[in-house]
C-alpha positions, 0 to 999 in steps of 0.5 A: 500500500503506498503512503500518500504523499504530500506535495511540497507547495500545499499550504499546512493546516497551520498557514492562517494561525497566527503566531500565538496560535502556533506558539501555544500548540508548541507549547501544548504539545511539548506539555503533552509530551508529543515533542520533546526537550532534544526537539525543542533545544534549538527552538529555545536557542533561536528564540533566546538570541532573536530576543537578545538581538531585540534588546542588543539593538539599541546599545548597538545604535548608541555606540555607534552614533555616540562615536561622533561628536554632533551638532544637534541639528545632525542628531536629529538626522542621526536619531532618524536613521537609527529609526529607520534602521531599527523599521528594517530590523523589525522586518528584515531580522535574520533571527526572526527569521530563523526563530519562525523557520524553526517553528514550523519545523517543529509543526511540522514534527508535532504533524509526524507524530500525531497526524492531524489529531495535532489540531487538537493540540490548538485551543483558544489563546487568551488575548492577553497572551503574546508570543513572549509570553507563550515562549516564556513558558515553554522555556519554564516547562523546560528549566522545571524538566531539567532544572535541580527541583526534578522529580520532587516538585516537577516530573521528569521528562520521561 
């Protein structure tokens, strides 16, 4: 019996979620042990460097515009092309894009695994809740599986 294959340019069940949506059913499924912490290592690493770039950037654009000392009609020109400059590394960030590829790898894993009972995996997010946050706690359930406190106050991953 062959196995139905897929093509390469279908669009996947999770293309219209929005980025909380497939944020939480990462996180719903590494809770329900469907992926794994060796799945989700370089995850937490990419997203931990996106948002380290985030934070990075500013210092970035102080040190290398406080090297010159300005008049302060040319700060006005130097402040507007660290706004733009910071507009193109909102959109055009390398990590971001690393970050969004790895989720969909690991979607794409969870789809492997489980089939198409993963839509069970996305529930309602709170409005409340942002991609940080929800990557927060994936980070949490990851430090609470490995962290010191295993096995007296959290399971194990097992």
């Amino acid at each position: 019996m062959a196995q139905d294959q897929r093509s390469p340019f279908e669009l996947r069940i999770w293309h219209f979620y929005t980025k909380e949506e497939k944020s939480i059913s990462l996180l719903n499924a590494y809770n329900q042990r469907v992926i794994f912490s060796e799945d989700i290592k370089s995850f937490l690493f990419k997203d931990r460097l996106n948002t380290l770039t985030y934070l990075g950037f500013p210092v970035a654009c102080y040190a290398l515009f406080h090297i010159v000392e300005p008049l302060s009609a040319q700060r006005l020109i130097l402040a507007a092309i660290s706004g733009v400059l910071w507009l193109d590394w909102l959109h055009f960030n390398p990590f971001y894009y690393a970050l969004q590829n790895e989720k969909l790898n690991l979607l794409n894993l969870i789809v492997r695994r489980v089939g198409l009972n993963r839509k069970a995996l996305n529930e309602q997010v709170p409005r409340t809740w942002t991609t940080q946050d929800i990557h927060r706690q994936i980070r949490e359930s990851y430090n609470n599986r490995h962290g010191f406190f295993t096995n007296i106050f959290y399971p194990c991953e097992e």
